[in-house]
C-alpha positions as CSV (number, residue, x, y, z in Angstrom):
1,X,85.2,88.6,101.4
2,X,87.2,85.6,100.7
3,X,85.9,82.3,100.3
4,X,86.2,79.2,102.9
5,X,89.2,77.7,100.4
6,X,90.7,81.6,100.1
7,X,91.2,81.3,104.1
8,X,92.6,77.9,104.1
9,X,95.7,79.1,101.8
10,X,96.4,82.2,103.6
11,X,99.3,81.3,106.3
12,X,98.1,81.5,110.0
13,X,101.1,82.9,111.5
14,X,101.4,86.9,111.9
15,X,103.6,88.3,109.3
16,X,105.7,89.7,112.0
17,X,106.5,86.5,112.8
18,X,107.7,84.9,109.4
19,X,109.6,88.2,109.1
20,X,111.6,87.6,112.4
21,X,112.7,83.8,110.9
22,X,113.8,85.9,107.7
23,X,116.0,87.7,109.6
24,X,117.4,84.6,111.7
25,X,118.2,83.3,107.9
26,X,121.1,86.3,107.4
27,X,124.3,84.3,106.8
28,X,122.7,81.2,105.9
29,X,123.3,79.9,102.8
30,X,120.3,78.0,102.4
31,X,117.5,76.9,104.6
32,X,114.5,73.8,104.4
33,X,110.6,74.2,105.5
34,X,111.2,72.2,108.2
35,X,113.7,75.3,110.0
36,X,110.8,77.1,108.9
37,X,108.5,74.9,110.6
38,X,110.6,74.1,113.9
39,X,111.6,77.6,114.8
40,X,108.1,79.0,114.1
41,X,106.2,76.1,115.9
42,X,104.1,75.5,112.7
43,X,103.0,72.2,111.3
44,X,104.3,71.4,107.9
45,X,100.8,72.4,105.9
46,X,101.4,76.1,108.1
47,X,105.3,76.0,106.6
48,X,104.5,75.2,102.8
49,X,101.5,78.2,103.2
50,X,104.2,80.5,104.4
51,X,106.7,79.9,101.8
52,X,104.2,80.1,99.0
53,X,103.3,83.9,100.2
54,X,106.8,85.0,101.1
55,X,107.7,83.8,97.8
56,X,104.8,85.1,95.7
57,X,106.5,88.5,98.3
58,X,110.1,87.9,96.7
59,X,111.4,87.7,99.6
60,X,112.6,84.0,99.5
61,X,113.1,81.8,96.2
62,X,114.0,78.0,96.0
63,X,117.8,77.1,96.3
64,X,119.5,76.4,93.1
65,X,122.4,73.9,92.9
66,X,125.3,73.7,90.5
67,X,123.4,72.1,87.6
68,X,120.6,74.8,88.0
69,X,118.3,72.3,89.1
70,X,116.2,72.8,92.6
71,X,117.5,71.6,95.1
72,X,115.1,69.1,97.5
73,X,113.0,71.5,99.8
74,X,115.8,74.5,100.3
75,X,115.2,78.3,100.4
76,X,117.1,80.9,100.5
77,X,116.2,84.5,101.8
78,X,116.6,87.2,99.3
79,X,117.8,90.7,99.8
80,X,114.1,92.1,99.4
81,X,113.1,89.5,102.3
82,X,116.6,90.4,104.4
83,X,115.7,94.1,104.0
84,X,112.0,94.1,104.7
85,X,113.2,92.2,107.9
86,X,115.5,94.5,109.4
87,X,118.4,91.7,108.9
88,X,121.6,92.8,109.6
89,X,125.2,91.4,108.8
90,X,126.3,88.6,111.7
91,X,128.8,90.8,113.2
92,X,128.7,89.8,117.1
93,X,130.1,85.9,118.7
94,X,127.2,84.2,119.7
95,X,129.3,84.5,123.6
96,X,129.0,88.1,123.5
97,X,124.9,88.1,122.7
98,X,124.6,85.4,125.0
99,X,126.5,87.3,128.1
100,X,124.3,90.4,127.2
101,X,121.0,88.8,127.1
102,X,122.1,87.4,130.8
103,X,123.2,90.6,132.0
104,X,119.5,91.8,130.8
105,X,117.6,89.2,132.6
106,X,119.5,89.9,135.6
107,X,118.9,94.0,134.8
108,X,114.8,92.8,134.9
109,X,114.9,91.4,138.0
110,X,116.7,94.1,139.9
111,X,114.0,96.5,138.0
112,X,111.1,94.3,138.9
113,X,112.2,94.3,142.5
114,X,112.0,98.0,142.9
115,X,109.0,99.7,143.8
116,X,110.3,103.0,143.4
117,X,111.3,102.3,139.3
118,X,107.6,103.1,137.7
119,X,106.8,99.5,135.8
120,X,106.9,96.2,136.2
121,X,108.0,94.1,133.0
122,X,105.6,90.9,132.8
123,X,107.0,89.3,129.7
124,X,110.1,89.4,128.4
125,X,111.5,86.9,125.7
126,X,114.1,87.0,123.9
127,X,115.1,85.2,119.9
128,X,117.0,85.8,117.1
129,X,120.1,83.4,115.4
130,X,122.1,83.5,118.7
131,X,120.0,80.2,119.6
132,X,120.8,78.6,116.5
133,X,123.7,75.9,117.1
134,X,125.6,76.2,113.8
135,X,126.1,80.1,113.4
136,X,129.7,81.8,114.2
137,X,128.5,85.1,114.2
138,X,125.1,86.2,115.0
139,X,123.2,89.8,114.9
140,X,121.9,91.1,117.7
141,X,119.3,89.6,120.2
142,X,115.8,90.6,119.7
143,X,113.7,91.1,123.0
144,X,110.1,91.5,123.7
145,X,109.1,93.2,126.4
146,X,105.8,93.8,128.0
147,X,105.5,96.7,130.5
148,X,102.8,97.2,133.3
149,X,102.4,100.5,135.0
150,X,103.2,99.9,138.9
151,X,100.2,102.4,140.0
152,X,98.6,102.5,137.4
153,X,94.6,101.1,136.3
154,X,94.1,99.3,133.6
155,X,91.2,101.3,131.9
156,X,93.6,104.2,132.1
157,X,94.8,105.5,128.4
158,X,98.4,106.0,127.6
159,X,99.3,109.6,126.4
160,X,102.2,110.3,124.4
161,X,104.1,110.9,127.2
162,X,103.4,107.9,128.8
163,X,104.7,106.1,125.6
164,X,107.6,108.7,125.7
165,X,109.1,107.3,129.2
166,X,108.1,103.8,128.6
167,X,110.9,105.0,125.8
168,X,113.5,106.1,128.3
169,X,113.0,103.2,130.5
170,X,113.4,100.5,127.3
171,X,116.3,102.5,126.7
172,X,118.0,102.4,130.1
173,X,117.2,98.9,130.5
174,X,119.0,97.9,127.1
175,X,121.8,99.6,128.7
176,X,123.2,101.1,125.7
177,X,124.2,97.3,124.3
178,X,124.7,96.9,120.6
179,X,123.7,93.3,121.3
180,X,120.0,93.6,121.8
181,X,117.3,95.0,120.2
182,X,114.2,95.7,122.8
183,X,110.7,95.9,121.2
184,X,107.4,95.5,122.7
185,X,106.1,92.6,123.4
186,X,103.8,90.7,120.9
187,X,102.2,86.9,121.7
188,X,103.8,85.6,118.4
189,X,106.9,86.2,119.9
190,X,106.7,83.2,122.5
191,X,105.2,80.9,120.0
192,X,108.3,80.6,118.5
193,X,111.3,79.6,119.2
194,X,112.6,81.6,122.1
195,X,114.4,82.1,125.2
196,X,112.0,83.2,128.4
197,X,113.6,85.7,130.7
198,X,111.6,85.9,133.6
């Protein structure tokens, strides 16, 4: 069991979390704690824990400038940390995300509003690089998305078929657009930086 110390120098964020700021990192040259800290909503302490395991990972190492030196406070993501975060190459205009994450909120509310589809979606947020102001290209949007059975109680257990058309309907939803990536919903994912839908 660790010790009281042990605890304190573990990062509090989930790792899925710190992954998901890798992955906004793709195409960046370098980046400091503070991005770190602003996009996760992390103090500075939370920022410097986080670093130190992702590095003791080898998936980020300190910047090095010309003269081999470190440069003050920047990071850069290496391709262990890029792979390990499902980063892809920035291949879309940030105009292009941006029109398909509004064509998704507006495909939510048309699903929400009718009874006959089979769930109601009760969070939806979306992040990724598209909301980061100096970045040409971008990959695609990542979306959470929390489903809630119209008729259903909630003591009932999912099957596999449940999971199955909760699937289909994900995939209908993402309408076949290279420019979003739907996942379930997780509560890290609105204590970063992020852009509600509903």
């Amino acid at each position: 069991m660790p010790s009281q110390r042990d605890r304190s120098t573990l990062p509090s964020l989930p790792a899925e979390a710190a992954l998901s700021f890798l992955k906004d990192t793709k195409g960046t040259l370098a980046w400091s704690a503070r991005v770190l800290a602003d996009t996760l909503k992390i103090n500075r302490r939370e920022a410097q824990q986080a670093l130190a395991f992702l590095q003791a990972q080898g998936y980020v190492q300190p910047a090095r400038q010309e003269g081999s030196a470190r440069s003050a406070d920047q990071w850069i993501t290496t391709p262990a940390g890029e792979t390990v975060s499902g980063a892809k190459p920035p291949r879309f205009t940030r105009e292009s995300v941006e029109q398909a994450v509004a064509a998704l909120t507006n495909r939510i509310k048309q699903s929400n509003k009718d009874p006959r589809i089979p769930y109601r979606i009760t969070d939806a947020v979306a992040f990724g690089d598209f909301l980061l102001p100096d970045c040409a290209r971008v990959q695609s949007a990542d979306v959470g998305i929390r489903l809630a059975r119209r008729s259903a109680s909630s003591s009932e257990l999912r099957s596999a078929s449940d999971a199955q058309a909760e699937r289909k309907f994900l995939r209908q939803l993402r309408a076949k657009s290279a420019l979003l990536t739907l996942r379930p919903y997780a509560d890290w994912m609105r204590h970063r930086s992020h852009r509600d839908l509903l």
